[in-house]
C-alpha positions, 0 to 999 in steps of 0.5 A, a space after each residue: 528606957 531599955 538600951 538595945 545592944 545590937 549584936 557583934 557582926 562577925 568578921 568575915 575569916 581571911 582566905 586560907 593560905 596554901 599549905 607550904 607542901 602544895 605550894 611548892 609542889 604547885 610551883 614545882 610542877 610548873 618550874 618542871 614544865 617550863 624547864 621541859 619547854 626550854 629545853 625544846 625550843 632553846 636556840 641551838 648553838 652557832 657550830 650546829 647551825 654552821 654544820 647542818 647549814 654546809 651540810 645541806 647547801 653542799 649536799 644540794 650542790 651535789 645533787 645538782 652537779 651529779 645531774 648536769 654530770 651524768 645527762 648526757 651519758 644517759 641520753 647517749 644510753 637511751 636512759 633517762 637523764 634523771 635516773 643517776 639523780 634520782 637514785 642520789 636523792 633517794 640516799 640523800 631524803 633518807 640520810 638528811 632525816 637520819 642526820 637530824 635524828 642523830 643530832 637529838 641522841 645523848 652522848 652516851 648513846 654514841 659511846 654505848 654503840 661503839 663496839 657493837 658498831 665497828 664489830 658489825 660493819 666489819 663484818 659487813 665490809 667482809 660480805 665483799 669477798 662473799 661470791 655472789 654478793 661481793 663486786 669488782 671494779 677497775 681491780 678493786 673489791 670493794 663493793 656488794 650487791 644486796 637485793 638489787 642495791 650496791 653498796 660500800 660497806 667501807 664507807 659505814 667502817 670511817 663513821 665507826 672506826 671514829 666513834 671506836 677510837 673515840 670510846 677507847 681512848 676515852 676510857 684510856 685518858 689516863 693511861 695514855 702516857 704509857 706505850 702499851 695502853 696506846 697501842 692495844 687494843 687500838 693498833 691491832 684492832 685498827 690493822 684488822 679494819 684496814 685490813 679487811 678494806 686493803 684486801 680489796 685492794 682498795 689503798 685510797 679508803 684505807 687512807 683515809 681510814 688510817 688518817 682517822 686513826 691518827 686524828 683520833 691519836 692526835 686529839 686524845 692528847 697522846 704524846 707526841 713521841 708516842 704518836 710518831 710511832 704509829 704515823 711512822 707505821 701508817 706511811 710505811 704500810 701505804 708505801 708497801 701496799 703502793 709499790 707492790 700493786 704495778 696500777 698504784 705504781 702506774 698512777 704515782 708514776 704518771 703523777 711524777 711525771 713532768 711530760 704528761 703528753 706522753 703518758 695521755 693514751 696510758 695513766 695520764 688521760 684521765 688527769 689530763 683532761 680533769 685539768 683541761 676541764 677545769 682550764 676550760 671554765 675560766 672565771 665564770 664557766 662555762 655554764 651550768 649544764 654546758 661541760 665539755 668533758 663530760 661527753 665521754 672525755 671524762 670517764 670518772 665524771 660524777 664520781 672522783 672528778 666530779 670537781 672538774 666538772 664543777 670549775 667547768 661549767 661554774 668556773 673559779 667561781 664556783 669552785 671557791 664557792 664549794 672550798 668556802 662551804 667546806 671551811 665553814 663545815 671546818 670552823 664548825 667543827 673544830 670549833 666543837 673540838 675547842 669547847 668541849 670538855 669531854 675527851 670522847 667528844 674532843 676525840 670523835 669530833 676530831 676524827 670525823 673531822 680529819 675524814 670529812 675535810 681531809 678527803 675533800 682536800 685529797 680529791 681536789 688535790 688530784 683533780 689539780 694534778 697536786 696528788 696522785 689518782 687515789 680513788 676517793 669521793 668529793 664528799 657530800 658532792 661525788 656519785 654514791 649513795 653509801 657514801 652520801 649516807 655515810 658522811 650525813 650520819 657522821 654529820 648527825 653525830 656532830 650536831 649531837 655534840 654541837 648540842 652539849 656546848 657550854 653555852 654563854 650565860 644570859 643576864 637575869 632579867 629585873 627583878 619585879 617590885 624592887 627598884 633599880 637601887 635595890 629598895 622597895 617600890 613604894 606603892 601608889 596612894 
């Protein structure tokens, strides 16, 4: 009897594993893109969103009170009531776009244009003294006129007089214990900036930017017997500039001056009636669009006291609104000055910072009669497209810092597979 074997089945071969080269370079690719995809939708920190929030908010406000400031003037001129609007807007749709555009550039692209951009809105703010460009205005030439738009070309030198200092000092952080390297290049080439604004008799702007100068000072961690030479050099340079202009005399004068009825024909009138403007609002107002003052009482109205008319028609209500919004911009930046370890951030942030509250505060202080008249913007809010503009872009610079905060690690998630205790599952039978 024939035994038949039956023949061996062959066992089928096992999958081939991925070569470790195409694995890791597979898993690569995918940890690459997931990365990318992070770092597009990661939440943005809580300082951008307080910046960009107040910023917006503030920048509408003033949209709405330039409106309700400038109506009536415009109906009484036979001219639209939304033409002074509607040409705010215009800077407004433009530097709103701008600021967030800002906001997504590298820091090194700041420190990269910091020369170039001071050398060329110097140059821009010197286009003033041009004949036929340059314009005049209640004794200050400070304005130009380019295919038909006016400008401010002062208002471009705070942004980047601030990201100059900015770069300058950085590149010092060293050698800032000694005297020399703290004043060149940065007290020639801050004279020289202030300078050319000063020549236009414009001491309200060159305050503010020597308040830049010293804010930039202040946060780059000079000593402060070093500081005290240069803030010395600043008060001393605004109190010539003040006595030898007979109108700058004039306003401090009426300023100091107790019995305010008897300069109300003269310097008085304007303040006087920004005060009683405000009075007239109360607690509540007076109701949007109902000011009194601005009916030719007021001339300055959409502009410098613009304020004044807000606490009339919205009352104190209204007015802590704008002062609320004004520290939360504050908190956000200083905030970004507290957490940063990069000194150009620390310093630029500062600066802007000094700029952007500083002047708030000096405009309500002359609305209140607590600071003599100087002729500076309420930013964000005040009629004027530059410095609109100007204020947005120093905003988009800010975001771009909030953006390189450390931010709080996140708990890694559980690990799959892996008991709380570390062992092994044990699979399911």
């Amino acid at each position: 009897m024939t035994t038949t074997i039956p023949p061996r089945t062959r066992r089928a071969a096992p999958p081939a594993e991925p070569t470790a080269s195409a694995s890791d370079a597979a898993s690569g690719r995918g940890f690459a893109a997931r990365v990318s995809l992070g770092r597009v939708f990661a939440p943005v920190p809580s300082e951008f969103l307080l910046i960009a929030s107040t910023a917006l908010l503030l920048t509408g406000f003033g949209l709405t009170m330039v409106l309700s400031a400038t109506m009536a003037t415009a109906l009484a001129d036979g001219q639209s009531p939304f033409e002074v609007v509607l040409k705010q807007a215009v800077f407004a749709v433009i530097g709103i776009p701008l600021m967030f555009v800002a906001s997504r550039l590298p820091v090194s692209f700041w420190k990269k244009i910091a020369w170039p951009a001071l050398i060329l809105t110097t140059v821009f703010q010197l286009l003033v003294f041009v004949p036929g460009i340059g314009i005049e205005n209640d004794g200050n030439r400070n304005w130009v006129r380019i295919a038909g738009l006016q400008m401010q070309p002062s208002e471009f030198l705070k942004v980047t007089l601030a990201l100059w200092l900015g770069y300058v000092l950085y590149r010092k952080q060293t050698l800032l214990g000694l005297w020399r390297h703290v004043f060149i290049p940065v007290v020639p080439v801050g004279a020289l900036v202030i300078g050319t604004v000063m020549a236009g008799h414009d001491l309200g702007t060159a305050m503010i930017l020597m308040a830049i100068l010293l804010g930039c000072l202040f946060f780059s961690g000079v000593r402060l017997r070093l500081f005290l030479i240069p803030l010395i050099l600043v008060v001393g340079a605004a109190a010539v500039f003040a006595v030898t202009s007979p109108n700058r005399m004039g306003r401090i004068m009426s300023f100091l001056n107790v019995d305010s009825t008897a300069c109300y024909f003269d310097d008085c009138y304007q303040s006087l009636h920004g005060v009683w403007g405000l009075a007239n609002g109360g607690i509540f107002g007076l109701g949007l669009g109902n000011s009194r003052e601005k009916y030719g009482w007021l001339p300055a109205q959409s502009n410098d006291y613009i304020f004044a008319i807000l606490g009339e028609e919205l009352g104190l209500i209204g007015c802590l609104v704008v002062l609320a919004l004004f520290t939360l911009f504050a908190v956000g930046a200083f905030h970004i000055v507290r957490k940063t370890h990069d000194p150009f951030i620390r310093i630029v942030a500062g600066g802007i910072t000094v700029w952007i509250v500083g002047q708030a505060l000096l405009n309500i202080a002359v609305v209140l009669r607590l600071a003599p008249v100087l002729g500076v913007p309420l930013p964000f809010m005040s009629q004027g497209g530059t410095s609109l503009l100007s204020v947005l872009i120093a905003c988009g610079v800010l975001l771009s810092f909030a953006r390189t905060l450390p931010q709080p690690a996140l708990a890694p998630p559980p690990a799959s597979g892996r008991a709380a205790s570390g062992r092994p599952a044990r699979a399911s039978r």
